[in-house]
ZADO-1210 file (C-alpha; in nm, 4 decimals, padded with zeros to 6 digits):
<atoms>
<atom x="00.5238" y="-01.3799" z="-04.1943" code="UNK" pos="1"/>
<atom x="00.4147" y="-01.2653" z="-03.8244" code="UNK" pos="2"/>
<atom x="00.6039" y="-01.0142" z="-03.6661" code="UNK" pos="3"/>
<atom x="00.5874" y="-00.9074" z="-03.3277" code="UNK" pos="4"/>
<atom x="00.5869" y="-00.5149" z="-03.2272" code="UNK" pos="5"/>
<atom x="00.8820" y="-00.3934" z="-02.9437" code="UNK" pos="6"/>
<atom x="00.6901" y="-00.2461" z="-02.6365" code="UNK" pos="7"/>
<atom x="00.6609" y="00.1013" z="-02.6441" code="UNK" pos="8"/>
<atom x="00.8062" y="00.3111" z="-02.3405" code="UNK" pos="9"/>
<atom x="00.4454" y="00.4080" z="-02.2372" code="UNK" pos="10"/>
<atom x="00.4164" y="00.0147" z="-02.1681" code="UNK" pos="11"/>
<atom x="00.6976" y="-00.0639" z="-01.9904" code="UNK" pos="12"/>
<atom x="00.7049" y="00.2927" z="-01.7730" code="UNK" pos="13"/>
<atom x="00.3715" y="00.1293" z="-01.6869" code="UNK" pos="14"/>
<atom x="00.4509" y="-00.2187" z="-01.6154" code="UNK" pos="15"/>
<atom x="00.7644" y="-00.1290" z="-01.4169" code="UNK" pos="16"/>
<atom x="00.5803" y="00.1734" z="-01.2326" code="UNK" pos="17"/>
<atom x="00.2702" y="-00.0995" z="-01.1351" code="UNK" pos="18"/>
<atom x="00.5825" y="-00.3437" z="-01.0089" code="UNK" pos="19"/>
<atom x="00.6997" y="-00.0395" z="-00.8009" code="UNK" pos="20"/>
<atom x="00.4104" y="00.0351" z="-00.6221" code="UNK" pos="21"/>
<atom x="00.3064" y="-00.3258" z="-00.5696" code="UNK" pos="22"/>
<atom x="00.6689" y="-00.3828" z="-00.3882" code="UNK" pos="23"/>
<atom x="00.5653" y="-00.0559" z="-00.1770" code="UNK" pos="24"/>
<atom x="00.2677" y="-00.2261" z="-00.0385" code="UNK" pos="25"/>
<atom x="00.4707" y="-00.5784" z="00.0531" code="UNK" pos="26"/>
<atom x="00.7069" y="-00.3488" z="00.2732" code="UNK" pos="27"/>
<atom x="00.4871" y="-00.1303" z="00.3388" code="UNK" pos="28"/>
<atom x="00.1942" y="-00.3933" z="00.5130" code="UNK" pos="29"/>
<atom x="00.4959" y="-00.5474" z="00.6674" code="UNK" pos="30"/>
<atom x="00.6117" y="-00.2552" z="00.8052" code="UNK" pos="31"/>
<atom x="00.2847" y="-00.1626" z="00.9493" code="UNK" pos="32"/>
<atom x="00.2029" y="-00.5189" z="01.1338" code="UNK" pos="33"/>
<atom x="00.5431" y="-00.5460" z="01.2875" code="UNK" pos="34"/>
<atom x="00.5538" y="-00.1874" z="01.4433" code="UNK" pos="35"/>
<atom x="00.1792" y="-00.2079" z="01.5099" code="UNK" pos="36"/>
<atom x="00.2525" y="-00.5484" z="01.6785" code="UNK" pos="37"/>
<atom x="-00.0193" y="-00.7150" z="01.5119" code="UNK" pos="38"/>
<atom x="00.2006" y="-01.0768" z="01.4790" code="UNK" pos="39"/>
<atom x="00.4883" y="-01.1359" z="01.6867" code="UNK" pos="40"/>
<atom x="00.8476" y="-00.9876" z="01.6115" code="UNK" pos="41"/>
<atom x="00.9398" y="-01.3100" z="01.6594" code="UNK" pos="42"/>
<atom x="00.7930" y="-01.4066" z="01.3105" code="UNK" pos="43"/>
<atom x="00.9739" y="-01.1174" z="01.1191" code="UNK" pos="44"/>
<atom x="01.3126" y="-01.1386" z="00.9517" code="UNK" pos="45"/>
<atom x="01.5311" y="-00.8042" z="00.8220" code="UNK" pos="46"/>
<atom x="01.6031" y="-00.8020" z="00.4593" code="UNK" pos="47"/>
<atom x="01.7392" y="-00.4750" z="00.2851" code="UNK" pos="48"/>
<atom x="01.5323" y="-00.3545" z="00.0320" code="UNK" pos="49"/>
<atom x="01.5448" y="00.0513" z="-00.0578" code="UNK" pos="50"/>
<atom x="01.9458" y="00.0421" z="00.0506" code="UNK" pos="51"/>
<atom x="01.8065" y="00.0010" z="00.3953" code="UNK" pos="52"/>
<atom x="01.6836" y="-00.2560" z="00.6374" code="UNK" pos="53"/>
<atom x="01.3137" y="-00.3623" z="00.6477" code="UNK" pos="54"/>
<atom x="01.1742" y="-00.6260" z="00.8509" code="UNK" pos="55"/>
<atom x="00.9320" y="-00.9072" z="00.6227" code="UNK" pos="56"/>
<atom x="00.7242" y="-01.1978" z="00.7677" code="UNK" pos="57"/>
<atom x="00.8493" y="-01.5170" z="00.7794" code="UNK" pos="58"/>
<atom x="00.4706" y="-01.6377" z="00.8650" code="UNK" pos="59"/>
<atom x="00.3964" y="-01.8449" z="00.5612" code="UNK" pos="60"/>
<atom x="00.0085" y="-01.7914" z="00.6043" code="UNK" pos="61"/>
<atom x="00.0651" y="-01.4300" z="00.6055" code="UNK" pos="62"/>
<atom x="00.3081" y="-01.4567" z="00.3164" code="UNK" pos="63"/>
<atom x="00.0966" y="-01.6333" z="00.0782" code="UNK" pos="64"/>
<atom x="-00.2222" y="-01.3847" z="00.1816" code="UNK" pos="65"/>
<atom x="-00.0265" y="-01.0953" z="00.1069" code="UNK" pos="66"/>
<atom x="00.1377" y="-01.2206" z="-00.2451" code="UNK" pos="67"/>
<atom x="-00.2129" y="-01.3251" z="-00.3172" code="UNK" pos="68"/>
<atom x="-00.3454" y="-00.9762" z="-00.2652" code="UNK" pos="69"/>
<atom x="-00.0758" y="-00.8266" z="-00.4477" code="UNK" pos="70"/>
<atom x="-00.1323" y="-01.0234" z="-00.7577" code="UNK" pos="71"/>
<atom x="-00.4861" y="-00.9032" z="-00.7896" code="UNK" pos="72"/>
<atom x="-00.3351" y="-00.5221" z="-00.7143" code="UNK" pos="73"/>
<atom x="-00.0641" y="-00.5708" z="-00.9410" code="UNK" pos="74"/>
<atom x="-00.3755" y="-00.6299" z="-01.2277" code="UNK" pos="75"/>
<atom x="-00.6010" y="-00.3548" z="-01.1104" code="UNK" pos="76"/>
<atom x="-00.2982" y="-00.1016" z="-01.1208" code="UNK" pos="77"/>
<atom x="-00.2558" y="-00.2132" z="-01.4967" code="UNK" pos="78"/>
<atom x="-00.5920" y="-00.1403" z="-01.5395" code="UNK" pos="79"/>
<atom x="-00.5994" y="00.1908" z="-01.3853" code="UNK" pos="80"/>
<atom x="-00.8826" y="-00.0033" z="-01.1632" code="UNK" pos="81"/>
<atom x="-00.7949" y="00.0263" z="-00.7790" code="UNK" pos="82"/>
<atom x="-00.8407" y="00.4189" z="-00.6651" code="UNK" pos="83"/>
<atom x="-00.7008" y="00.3231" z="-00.2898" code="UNK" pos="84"/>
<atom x="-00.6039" y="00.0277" z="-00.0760" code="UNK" pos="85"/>
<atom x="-00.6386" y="00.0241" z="00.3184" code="UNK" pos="86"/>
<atom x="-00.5019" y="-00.1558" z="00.5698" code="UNK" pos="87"/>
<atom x="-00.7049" y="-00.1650" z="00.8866" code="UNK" pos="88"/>
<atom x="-00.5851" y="-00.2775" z="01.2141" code="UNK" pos="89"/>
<atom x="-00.9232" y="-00.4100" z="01.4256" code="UNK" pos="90"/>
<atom x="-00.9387" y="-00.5454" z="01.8065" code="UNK" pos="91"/>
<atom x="-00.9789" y="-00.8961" z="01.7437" code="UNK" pos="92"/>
<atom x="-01.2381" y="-00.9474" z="02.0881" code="UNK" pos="93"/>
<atom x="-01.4473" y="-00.6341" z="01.9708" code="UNK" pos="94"/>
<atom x="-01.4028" y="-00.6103" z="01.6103" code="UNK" pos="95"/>
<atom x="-01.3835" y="-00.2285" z="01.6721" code="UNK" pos="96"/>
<atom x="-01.1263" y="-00.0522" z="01.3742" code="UNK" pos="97"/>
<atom x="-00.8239" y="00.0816" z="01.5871" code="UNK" pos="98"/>
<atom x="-00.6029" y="00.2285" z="01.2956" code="UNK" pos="99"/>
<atom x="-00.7081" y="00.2981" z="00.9117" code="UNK" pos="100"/>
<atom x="-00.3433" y="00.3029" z="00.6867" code="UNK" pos="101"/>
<atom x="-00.5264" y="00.4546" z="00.3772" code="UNK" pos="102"/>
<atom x="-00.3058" y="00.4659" z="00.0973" code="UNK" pos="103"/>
<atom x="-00.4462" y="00.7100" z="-00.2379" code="UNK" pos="104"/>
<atom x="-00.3473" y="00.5807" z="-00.5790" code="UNK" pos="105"/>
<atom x="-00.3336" y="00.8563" z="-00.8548" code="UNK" pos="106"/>
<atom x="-00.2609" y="00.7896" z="-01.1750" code="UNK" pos="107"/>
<atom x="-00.0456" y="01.0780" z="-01.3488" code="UNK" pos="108"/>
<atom x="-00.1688" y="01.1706" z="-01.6670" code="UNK" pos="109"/>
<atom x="00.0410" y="01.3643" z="-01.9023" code="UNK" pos="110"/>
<atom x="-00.0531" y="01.7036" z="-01.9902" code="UNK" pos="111"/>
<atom x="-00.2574" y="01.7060" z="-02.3055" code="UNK" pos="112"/>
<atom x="-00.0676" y="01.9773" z="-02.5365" code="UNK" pos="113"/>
<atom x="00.2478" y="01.8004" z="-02.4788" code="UNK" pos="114"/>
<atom x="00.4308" y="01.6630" z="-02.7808" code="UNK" pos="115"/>
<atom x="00.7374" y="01.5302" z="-02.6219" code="UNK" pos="116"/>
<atom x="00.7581" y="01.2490" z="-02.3538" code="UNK" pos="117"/>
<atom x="00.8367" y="01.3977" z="-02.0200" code="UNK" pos="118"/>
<atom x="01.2014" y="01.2541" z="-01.8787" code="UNK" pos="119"/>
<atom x="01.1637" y="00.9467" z="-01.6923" code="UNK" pos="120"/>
<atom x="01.2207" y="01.0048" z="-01.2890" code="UNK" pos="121"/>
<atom x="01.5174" y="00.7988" z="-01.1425" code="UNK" pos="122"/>
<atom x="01.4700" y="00.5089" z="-01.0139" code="UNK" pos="123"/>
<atom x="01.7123" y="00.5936" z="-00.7256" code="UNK" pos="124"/>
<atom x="01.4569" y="00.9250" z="-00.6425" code="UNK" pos="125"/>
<atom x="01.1821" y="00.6726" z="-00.6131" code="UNK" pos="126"/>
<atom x="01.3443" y="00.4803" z="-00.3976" code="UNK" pos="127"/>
<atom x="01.4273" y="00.7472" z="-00.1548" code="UNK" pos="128"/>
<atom x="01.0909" y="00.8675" z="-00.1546" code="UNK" pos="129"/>
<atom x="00.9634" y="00.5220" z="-00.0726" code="UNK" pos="130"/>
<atom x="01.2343" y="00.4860" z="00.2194" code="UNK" pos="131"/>
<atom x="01.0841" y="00.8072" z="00.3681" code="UNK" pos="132"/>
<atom x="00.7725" y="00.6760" z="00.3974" code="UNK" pos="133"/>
<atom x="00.8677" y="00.3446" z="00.5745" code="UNK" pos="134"/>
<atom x="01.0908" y="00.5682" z="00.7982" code="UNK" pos="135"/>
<atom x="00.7983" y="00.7552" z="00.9064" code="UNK" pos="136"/>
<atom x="00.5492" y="00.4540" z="00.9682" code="UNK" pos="137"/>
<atom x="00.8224" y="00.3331" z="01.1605" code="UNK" pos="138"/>
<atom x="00.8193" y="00.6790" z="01.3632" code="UNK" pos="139"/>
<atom x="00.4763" y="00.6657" z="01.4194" code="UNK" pos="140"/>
<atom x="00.4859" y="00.4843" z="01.7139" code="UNK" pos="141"/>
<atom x="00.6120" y="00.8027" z="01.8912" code="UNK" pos="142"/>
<atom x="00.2662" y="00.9427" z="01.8707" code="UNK" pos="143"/>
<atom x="00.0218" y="00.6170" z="01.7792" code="UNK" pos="144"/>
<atom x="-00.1962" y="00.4987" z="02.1166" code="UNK" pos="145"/>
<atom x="-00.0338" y="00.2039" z="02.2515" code="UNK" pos="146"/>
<atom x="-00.2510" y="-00.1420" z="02.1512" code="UNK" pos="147"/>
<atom x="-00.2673" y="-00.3828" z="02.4535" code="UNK" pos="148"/>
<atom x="-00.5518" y="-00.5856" z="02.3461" code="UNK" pos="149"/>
<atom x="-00.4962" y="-00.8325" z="02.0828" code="UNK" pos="150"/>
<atom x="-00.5438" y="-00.7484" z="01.6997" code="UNK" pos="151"/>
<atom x="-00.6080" y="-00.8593" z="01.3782" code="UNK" pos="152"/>
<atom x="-00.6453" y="-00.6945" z="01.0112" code="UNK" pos="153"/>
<atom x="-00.7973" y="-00.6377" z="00.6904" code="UNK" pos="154"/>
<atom x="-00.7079" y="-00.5128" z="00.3374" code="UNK" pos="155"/>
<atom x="-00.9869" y="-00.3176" z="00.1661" code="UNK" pos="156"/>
<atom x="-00.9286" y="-00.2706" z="-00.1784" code="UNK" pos="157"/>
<atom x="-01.1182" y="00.0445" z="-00.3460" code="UNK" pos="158"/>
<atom x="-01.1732" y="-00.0176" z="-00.7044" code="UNK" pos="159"/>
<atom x="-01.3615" y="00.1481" z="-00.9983" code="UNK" pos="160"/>
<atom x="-01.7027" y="-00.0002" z="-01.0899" code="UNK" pos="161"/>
<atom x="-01.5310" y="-00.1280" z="-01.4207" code="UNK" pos="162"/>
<atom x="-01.2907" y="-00.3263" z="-01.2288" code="UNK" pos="163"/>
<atom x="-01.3157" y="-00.7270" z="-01.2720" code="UNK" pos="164"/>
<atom x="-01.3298" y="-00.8378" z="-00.9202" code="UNK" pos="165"/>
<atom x="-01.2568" y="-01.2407" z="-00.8247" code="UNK" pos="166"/>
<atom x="-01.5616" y="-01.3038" z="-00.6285" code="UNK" pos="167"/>
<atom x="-01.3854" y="-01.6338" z="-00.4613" code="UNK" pos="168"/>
<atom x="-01.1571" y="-01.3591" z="-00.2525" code="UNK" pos="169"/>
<atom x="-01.2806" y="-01.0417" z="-00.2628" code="UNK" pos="170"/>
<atom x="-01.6100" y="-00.9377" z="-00.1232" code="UNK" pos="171"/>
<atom x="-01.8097" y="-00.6036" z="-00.0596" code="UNK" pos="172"/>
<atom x="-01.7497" y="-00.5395" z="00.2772" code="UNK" pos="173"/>
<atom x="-01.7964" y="-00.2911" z="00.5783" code="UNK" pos="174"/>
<atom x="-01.5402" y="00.0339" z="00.5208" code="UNK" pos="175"/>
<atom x="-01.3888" y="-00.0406" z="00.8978" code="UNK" pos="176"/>
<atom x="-01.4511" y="00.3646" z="00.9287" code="UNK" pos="177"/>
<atom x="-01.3207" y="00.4898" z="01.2521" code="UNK" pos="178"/>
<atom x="-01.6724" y="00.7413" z="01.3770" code="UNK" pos="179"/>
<atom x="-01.5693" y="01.0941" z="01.3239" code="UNK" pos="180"/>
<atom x="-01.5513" y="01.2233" z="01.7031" code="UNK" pos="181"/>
<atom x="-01.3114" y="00.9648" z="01.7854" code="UNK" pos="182"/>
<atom x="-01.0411" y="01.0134" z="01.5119" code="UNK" pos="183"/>
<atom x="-00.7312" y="01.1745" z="01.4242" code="UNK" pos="184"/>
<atom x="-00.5844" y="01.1942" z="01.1167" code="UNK" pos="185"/>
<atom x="-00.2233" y="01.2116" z="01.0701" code="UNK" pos="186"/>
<atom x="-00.0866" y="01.2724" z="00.6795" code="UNK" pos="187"/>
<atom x="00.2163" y="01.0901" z="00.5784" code="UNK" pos="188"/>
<atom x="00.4700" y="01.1181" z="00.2977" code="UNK" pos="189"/>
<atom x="00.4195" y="01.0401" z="-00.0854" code="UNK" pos="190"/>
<atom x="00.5875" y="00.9160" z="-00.3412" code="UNK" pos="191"/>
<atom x="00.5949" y="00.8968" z="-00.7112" code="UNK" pos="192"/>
<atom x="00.6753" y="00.7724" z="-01.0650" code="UNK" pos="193"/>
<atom x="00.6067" y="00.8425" z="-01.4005" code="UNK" pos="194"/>
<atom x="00.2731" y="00.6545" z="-01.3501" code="UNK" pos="195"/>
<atom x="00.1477" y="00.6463" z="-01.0444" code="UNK" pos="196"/>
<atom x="00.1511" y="00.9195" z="-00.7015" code="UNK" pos="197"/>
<atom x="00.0628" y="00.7548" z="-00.3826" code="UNK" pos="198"/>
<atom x="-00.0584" y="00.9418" z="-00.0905" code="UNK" pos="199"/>
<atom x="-00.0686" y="00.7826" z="00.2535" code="UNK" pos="200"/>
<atom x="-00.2391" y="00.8854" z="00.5854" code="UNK" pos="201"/>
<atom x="-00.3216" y="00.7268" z="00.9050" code="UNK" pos="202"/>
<atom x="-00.6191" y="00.7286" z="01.1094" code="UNK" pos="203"/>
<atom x="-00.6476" y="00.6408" z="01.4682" code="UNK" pos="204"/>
<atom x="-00.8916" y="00.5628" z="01.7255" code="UNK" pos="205"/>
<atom x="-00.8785" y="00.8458" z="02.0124" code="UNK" pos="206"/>
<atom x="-01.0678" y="00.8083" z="02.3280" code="UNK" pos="207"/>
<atom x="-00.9343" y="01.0763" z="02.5154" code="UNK" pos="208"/>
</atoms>
């Protein structure tokens, strides 16, 4: 007679944490064009997610790249295969990297005399950390250089050596580094579960 075994907490705090952070990067990306004015406003549309309001493109190109990204993500972050993910903002005539959103991915192991599972963090203490960081990519244009010429993107994905990597859509590719001399660095907020801590930092061209 086959049986079949209930997931263990380990499984789903792992499946639901890799969920999490995948959602984070949707909002997050979206976040970052709109305010960054990489597409129009025009093409973005508010939905509340986080018990706040967060703008999402309605760009159907753009949709279906992103959810395509994120479904790879989502399987390297079961894995334990994708270290960091970056979205860089690039001047489409020159090609030169403007802005580097660099976003860490630890994974938290538990500490190794410990006998009894550590209590699960709220979901509603997630979420708040989560909201602070959209908050302050949205306040970032207080201090960000203002982009006049017109811009595109990439997503860089930074995986381990292990990782199984579809070579139809994701290549080895230039890091889009910004040179030292011109750069600032600004750290951001992090957030995290049971699984997973995510850093975040920006880094910006700066001629003067």
């Amino acid at each position: 007679m086959a049986t079949s075994q209930a997931p263990t907490r380990q499984a789903i705090t792992l499946k639901g944490s890799c969920s999490l952070v995948t959602e984070f990067f949707k909002y997050a990306a979206n976040t970052i064009l709109f305010q960054r004015g990489v597409y129009p406003s025009d093409d973005f549309h508010m939905v509340k997610k986080y018990g706040q309001t967060v703008l999402v493109t309605q760009d159907l190109a753009l949709e279906n790249y992103l959810d395509r990204i994120l479904k790879q993500v989502n399987k390297w972050l079961l894995t334990g295969a994708v270290t960091q993910l970056v979205l860089v903002i690039i001047s489409k005539d020159s090609r030169t990297p403007l802005e580097r959103w660099v976003f860490d991915i630890n994974v938290i192991e538990p500490p190794p005399d410990s006998t009894e599972p550590s209590p699960q963090k709220p979901e509603s203490e997630i979420q708040a950390e989560i909201r602070s960081i959209l908050k302050q990519i949205v306040s970032t244009v207080t201090f960000l250089p203002i982009i006049d010429d017109p811009t595109v993107f990439n997503i860089l994905a930074y995986t381990k050596d292990s990782a199984d990597v579809p070579a139809d859509e994701w290549v080895d590719t230039d890091p889009l580094a910004i040179e030292a001399s011109k750069s600032q660095q600004v750290k951001l907020r992090n957030f995290s579960t049971d699984v997973h801590r995510i850093e975040a930092m920006v880094a910006y061209r700066y001629e003067g």
